[in-house]
The first five atom37 places (N, CA, C, CB, O) and aatype in JSON, in Angstrom:
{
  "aatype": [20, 20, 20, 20, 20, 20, 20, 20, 20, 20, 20, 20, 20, 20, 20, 20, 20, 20, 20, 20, 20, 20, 20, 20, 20, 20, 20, 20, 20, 20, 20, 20, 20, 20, 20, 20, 20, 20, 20, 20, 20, 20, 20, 20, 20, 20, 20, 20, 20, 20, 20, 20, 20, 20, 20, 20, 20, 20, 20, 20, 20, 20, 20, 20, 20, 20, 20, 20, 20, 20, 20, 20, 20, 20, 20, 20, 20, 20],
  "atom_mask": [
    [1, 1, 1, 1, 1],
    [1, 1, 1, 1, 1],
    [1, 1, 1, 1, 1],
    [1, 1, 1, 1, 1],
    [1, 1, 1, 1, 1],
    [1, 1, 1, 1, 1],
    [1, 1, 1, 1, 1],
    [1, 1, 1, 1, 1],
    [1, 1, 1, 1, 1],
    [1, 1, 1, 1, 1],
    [1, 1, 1, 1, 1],
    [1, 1, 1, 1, 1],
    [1, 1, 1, 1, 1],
    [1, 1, 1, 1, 1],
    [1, 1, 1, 1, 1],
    [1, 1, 1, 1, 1],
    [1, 1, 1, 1, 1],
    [1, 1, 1, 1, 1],
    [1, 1, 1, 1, 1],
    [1, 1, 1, 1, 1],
    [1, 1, 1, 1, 1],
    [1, 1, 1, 1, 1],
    [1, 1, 1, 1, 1],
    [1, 1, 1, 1, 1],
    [1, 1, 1, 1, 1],
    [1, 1, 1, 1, 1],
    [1, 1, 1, 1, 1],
    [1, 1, 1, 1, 1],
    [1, 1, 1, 1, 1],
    [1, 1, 1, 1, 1],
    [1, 1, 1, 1, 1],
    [1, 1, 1, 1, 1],
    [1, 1, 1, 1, 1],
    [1, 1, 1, 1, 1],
    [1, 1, 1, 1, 1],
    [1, 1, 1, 1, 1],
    [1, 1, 1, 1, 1],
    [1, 1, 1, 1, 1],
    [1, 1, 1, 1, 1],
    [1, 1, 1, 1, 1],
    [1, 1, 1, 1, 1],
    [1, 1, 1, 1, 1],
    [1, 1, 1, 1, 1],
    [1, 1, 1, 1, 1],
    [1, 1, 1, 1, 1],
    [1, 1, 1, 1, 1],
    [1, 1, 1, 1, 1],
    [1, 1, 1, 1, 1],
    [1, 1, 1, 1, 1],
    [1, 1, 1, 1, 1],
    [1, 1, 1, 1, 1],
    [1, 1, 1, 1, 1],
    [1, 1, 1, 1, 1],
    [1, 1, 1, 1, 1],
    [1, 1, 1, 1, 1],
    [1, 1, 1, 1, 1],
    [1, 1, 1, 1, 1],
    [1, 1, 1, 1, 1],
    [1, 1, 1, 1, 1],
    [1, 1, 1, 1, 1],
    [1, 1, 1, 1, 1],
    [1, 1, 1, 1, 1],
    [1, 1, 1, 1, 1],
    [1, 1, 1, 1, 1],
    [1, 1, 1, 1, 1],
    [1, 1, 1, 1, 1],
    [1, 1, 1, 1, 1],
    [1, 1, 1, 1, 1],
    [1, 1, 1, 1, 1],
    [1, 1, 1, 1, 1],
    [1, 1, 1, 1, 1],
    [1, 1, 1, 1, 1],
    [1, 1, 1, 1, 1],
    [1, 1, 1, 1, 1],
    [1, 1, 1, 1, 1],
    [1, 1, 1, 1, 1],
    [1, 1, 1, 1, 1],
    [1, 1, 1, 1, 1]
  ],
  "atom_positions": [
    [[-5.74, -6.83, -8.23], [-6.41, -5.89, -7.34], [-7.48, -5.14, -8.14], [-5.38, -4.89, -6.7], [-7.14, -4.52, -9.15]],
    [[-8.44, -5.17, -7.82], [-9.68, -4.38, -8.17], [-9.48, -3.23, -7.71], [-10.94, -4.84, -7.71], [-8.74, -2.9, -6.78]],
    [[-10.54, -2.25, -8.73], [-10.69, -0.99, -8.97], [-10.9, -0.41, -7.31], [-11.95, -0.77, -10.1], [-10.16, 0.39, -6.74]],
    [[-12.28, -1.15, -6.69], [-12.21, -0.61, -5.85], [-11.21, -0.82, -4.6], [-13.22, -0.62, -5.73], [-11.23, 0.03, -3.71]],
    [[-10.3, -1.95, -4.51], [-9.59, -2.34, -4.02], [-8.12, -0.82, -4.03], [-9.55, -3.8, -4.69], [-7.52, -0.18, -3.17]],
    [[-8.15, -0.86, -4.92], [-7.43, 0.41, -5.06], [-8.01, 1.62, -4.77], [-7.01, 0.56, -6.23], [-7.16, 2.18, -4.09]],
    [[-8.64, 2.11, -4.84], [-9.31, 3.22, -4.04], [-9.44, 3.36, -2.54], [-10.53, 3.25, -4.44], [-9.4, 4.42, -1.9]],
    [[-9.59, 2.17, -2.08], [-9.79, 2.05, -0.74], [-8.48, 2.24, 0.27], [-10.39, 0.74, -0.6], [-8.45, 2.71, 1.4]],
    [[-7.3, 1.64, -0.66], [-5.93, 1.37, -0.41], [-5.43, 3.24, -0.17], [-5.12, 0.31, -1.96], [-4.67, 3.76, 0.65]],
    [[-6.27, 3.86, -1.3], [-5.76, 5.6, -1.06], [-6.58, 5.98, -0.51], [-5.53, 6.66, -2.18], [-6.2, 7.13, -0.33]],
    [[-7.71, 5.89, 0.05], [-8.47, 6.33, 1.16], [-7.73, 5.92, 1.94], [-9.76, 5.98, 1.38], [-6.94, 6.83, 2.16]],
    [[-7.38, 4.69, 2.8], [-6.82, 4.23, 3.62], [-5.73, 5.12, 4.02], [-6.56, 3.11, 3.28], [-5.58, 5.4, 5.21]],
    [[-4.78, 5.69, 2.93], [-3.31, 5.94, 3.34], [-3.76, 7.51, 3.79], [-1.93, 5.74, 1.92], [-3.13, 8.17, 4.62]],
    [[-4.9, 7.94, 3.14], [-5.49, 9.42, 3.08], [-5.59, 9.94, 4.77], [-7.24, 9.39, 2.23], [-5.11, 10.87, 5.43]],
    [[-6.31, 9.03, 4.99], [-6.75, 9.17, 6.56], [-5.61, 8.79, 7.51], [-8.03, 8.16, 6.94], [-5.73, 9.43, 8.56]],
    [[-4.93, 8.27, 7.52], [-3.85, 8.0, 7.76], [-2.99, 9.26, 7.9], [-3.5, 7.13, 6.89], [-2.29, 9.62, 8.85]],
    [[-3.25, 9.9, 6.63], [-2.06, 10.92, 6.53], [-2.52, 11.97, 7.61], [-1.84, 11.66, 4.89], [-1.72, 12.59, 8.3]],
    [[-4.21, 12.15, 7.71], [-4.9, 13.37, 8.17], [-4.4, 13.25, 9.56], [-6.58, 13.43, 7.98], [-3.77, 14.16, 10.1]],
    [[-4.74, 11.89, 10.26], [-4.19, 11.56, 11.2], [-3.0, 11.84, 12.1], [-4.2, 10.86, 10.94], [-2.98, 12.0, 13.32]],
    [[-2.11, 11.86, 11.29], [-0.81, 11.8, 11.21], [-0.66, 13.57, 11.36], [-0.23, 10.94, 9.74], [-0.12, 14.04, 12.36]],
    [[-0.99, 14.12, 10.7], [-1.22, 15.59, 10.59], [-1.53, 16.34, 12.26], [-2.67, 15.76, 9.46], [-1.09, 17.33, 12.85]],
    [[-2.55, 15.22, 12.59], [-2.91, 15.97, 14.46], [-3.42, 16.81, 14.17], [-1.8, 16.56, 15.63], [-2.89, 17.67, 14.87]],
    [[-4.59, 17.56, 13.24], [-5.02, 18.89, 13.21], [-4.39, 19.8, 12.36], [-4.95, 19.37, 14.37], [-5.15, 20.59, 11.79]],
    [[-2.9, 19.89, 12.06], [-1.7, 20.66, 11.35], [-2.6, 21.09, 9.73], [0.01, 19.37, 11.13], [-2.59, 20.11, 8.99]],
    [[-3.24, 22.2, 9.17], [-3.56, 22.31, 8.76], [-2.88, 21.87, 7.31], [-3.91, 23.04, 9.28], [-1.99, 22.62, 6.9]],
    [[-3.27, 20.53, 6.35], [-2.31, 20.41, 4.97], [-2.27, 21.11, 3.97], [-2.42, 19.45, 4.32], [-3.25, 21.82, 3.72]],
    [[-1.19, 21.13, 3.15], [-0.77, 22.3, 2.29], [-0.19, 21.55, 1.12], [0.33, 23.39, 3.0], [0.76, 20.78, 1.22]],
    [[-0.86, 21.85, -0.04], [-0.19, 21.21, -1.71], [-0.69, 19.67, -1.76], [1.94, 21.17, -1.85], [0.02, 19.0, -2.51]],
    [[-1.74, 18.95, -1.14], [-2.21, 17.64, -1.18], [-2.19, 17.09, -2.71], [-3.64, 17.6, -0.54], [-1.74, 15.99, -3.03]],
    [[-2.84, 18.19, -3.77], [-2.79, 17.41, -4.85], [-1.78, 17.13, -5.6], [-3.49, 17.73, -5.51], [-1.46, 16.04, -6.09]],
    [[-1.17, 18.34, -5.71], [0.61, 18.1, -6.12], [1.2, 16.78, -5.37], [1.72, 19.6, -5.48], [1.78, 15.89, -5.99]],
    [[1.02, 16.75, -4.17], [1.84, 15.27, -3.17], [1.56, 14.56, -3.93], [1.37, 14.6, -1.61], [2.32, 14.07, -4.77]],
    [[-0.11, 14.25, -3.73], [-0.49, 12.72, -4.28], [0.29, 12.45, -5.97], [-2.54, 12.62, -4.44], [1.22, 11.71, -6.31]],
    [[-0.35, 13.18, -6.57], [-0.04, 13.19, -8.31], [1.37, 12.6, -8.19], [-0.03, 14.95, -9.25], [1.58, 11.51, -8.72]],
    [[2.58, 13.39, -7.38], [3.81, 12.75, -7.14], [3.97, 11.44, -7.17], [4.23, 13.05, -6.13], [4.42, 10.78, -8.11]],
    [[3.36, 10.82, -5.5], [3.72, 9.69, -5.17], [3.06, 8.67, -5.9], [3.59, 9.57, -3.94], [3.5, 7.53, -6.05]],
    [[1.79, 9.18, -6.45], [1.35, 7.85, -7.25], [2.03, 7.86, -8.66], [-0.37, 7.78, -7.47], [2.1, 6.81, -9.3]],
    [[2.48, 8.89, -9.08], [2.53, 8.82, -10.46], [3.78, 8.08, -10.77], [2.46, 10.18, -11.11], [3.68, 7.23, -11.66]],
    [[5.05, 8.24, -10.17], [6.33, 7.72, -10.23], [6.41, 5.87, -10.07], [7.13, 8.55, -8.99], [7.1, 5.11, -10.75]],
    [[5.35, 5.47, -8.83], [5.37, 3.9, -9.01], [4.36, 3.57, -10.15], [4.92, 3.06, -7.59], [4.16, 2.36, -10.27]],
    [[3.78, 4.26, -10.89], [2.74, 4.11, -11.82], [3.83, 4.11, -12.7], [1.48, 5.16, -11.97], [3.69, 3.16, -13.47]],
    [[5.03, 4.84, -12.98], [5.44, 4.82, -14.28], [6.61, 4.05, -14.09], [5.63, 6.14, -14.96], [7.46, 4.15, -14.97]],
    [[6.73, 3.62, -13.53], [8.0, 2.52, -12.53], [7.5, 1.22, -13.34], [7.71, 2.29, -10.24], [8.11, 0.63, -14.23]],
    [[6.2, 0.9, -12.79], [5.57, -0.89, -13.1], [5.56, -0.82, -14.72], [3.5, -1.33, -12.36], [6.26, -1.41, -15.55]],
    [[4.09, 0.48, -14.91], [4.27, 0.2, -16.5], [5.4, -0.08, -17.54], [3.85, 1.12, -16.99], [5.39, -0.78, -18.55]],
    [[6.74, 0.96, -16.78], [7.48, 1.19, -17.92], [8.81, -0.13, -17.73], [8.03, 3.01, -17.93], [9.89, -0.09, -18.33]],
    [[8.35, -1.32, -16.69], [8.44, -2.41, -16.3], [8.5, -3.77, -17.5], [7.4, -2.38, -15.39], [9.2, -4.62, -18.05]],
    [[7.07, -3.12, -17.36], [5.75, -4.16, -17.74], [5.83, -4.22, -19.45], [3.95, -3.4, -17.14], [5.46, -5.22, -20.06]],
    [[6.47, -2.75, -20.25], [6.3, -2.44, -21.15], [7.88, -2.73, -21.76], [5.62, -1.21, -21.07], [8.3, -2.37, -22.86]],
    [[8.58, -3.46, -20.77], [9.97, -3.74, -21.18], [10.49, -2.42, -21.69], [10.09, -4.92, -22.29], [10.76, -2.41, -22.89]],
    [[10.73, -1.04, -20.87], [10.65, -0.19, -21.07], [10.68, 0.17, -23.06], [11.54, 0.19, -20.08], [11.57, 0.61, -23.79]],
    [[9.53, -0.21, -23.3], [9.18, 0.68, -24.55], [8.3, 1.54, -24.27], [8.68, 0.02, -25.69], [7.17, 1.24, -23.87]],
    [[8.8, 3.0, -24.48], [8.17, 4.11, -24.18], [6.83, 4.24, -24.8], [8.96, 5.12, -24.5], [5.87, 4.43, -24.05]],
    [[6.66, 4.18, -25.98], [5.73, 3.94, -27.29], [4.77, 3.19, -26.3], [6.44, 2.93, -28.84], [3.8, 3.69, -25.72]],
    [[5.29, 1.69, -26.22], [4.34, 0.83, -25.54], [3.58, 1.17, -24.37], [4.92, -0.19, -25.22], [2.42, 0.78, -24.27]],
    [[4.2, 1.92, -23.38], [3.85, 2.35, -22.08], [2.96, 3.34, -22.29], [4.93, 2.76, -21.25], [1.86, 3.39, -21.74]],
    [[3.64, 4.65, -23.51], [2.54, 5.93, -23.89], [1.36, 5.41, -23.86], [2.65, 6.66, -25.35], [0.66, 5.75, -22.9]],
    [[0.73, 4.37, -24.92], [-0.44, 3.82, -25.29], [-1.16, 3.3, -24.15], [-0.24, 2.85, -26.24], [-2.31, 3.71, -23.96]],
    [[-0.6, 2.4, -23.31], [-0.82, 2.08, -22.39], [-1.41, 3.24, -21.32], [0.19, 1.45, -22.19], [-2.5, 2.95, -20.82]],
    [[-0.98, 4.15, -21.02], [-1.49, 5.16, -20.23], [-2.31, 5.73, -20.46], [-0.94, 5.87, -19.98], [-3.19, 6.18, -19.72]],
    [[-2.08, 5.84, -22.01], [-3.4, 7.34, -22.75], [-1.88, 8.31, -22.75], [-5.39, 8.31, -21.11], [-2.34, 8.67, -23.83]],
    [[-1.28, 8.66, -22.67], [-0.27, 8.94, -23.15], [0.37, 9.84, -24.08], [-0.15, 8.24, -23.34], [-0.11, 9.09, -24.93]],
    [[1.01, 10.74, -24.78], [1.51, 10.9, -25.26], [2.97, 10.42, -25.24], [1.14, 11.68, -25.27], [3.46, 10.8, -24.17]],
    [[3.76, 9.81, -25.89], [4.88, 9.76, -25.82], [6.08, 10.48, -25.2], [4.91, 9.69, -26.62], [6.88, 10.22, -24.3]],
    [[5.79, 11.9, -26.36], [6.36, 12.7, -25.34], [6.35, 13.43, -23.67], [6.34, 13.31, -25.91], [7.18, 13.89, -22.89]],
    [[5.17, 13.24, -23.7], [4.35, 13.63, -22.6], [4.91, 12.5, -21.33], [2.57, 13.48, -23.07], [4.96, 12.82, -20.14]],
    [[5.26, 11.33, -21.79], [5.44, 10.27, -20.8], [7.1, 10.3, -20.66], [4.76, 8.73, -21.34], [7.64, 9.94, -19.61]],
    [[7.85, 10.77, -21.83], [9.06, 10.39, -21.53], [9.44, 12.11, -21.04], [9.94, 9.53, -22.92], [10.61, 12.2, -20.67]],
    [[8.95, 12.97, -21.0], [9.15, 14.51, -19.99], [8.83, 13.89, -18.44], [7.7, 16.09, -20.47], [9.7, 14.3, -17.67]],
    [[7.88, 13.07, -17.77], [7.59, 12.49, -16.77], [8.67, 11.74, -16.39], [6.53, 11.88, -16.89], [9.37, 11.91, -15.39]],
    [[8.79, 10.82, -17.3], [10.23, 9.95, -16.87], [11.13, 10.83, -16.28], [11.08, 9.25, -18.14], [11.71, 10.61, -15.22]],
    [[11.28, 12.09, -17.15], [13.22, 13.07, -16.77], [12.45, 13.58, -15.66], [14.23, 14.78, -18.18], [13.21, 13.89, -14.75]],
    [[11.18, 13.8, -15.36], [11.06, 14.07, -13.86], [11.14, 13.72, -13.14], [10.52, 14.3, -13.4], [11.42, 14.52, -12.25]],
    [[11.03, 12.34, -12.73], [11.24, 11.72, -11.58], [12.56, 10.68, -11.76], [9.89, 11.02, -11.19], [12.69, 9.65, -11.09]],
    [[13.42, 11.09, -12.68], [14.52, 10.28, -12.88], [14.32, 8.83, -12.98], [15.39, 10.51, -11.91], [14.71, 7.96, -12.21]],
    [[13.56, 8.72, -14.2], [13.44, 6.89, -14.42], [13.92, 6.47, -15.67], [11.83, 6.22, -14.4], [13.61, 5.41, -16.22]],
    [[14.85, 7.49, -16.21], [14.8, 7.24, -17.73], [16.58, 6.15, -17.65], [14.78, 9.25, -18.92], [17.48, 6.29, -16.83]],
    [[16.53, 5.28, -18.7], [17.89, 4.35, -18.21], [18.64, 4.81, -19.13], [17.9, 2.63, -18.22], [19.8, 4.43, -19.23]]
  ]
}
């Protein structure tokens, strides 16, 4: 999937959401998003990276620690 392929995919769900909303004025959008994308983001990588944390940090831009405090947030750590 291309770059812009992905962008379009969160525009897509964006409008969708506004939609969905009926007018309902939204509240905390950037906190949501950061959420929902960030957890399948660290789901695949830390997949992909045969969960080596090290490996995945780099991979992201990362700090290590920084990535494995994310993990205990969204409960992905094994």
């Amino acid at each position: 999937m291309s770059k812009i392929n992905l962008e379009e995919c969160v525009r897509s769900s964006l409008e969708s959401y506004f939609q969905d909303l009926d007018g309902i004025t939204p509240d905390g959008m950037y906190d949501m998003m950061v959420r929902v994308v960030e957890k399948p983001l660290l789901e695949v990588v830390m997949h992909h990276a045969a969960h080596n944390q090290s490996r995945a940090a780099e991979w992201l831009g990362l700090n290590r620690n920084t990535l494995r405090k994310k993990l205990v947030e969204h409960q992905l750590l094994k």
